[in-house]
C-alpha positions as CSV (number, residue, x, y, z in Angstrom):
1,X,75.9,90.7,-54.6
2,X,75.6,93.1,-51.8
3,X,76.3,96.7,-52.4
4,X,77.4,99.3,-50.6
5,X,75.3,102.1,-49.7
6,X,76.8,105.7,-48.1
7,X,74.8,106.4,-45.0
8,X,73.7,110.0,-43.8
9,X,74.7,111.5,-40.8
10,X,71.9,114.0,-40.8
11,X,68.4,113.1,-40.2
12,X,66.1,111.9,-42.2
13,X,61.8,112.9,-42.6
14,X,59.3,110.5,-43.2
15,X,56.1,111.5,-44.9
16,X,53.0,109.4,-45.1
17,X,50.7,110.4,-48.0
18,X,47.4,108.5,-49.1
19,X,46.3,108.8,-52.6
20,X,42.6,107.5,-53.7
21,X,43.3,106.2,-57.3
22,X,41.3,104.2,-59.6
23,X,41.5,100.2,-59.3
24,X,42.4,100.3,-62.8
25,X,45.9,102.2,-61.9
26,X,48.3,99.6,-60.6
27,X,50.3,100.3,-57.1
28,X,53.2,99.6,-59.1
29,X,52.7,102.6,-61.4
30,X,52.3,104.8,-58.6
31,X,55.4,103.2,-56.9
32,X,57.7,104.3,-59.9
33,X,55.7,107.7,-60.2
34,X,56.7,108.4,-56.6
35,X,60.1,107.5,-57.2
36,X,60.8,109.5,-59.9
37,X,59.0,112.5,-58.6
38,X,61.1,112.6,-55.4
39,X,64.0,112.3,-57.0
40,X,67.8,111.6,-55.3
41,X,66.2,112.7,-51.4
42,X,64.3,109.5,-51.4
43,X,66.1,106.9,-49.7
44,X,63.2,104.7,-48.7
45,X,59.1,103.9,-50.2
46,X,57.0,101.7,-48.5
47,X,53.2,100.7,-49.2
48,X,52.0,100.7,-45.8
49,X,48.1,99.9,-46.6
50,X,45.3,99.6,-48.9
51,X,42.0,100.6,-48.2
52,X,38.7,100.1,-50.0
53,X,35.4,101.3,-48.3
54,X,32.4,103.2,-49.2
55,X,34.1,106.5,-48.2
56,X,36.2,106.0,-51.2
57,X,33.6,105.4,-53.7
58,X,33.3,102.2,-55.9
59,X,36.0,100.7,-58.4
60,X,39.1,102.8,-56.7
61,X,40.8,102.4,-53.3
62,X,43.3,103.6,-51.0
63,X,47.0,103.5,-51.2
64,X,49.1,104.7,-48.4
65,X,52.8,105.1,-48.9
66,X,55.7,106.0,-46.5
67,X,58.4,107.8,-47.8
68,X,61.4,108.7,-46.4
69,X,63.5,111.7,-47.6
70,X,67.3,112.4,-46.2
71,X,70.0,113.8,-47.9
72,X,74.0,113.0,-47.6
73,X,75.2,116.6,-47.0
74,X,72.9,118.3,-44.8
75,X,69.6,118.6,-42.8
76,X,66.6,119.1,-45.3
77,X,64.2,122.2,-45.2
78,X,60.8,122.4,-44.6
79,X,60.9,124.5,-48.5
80,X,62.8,120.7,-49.9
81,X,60.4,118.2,-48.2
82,X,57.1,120.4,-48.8
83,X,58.6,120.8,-52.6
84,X,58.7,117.0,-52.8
85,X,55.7,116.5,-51.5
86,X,54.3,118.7,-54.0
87,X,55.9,117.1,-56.9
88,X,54.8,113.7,-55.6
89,X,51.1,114.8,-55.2
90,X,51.2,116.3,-58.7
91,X,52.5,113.2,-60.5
92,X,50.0,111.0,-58.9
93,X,47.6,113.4,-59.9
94,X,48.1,112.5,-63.7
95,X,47.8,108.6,-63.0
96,X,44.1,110.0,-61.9
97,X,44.6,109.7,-58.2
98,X,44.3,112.6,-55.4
99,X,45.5,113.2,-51.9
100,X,42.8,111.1,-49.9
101,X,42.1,114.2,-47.1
């Protein structure tokens, strides 16, 4: 059954964060972390890659998500999005992970 969904008429800000988390800390789990974290101004999440290499150190990788924040009433601050981000960063951080930099 299709749904319908209210569409914005202000813009919307994508951020792309990477997170190095242990293997043994499924995508999904970080998925639903990053969902909660941000809350009602995410309106899209993406896994847009996953990336194992020496630079990440054994038994964890890589995960790269897309996530697109936009709210119905207005034009989001720099203050909401970087408040997000914070919130996202800091949940991850208690599945084990950290902002690959």
């Amino acid at each position: 059954i299709a749904q319908w969904k209210a569409t914005s008429r202000y813009p919307s800000t994508d951020l792309d964060l990477a997170f190095v988390v242990p293997d043994s800390v499924a995508a999904e789990k970080v998925d639903k972390a990053i969902r909660q974290a941000a809350g009602a101004l995410l309106v899209d999440l993406g896994l847009f890659d996953v990336f194992r290499g020496a630079s990440i150190g054994a038994a964890a990788r890589s995960l790269a998500f897309r996530l697109r924040l936009q709210a119905l009433d207005r034009t989001l601050t720099e203050v909401e999005v970087a408040t997000v981000r914070d919130k996202v960063v800091a949940v991850v951080g208690k599945l084990g992970g950290s902002l690959r930099g």
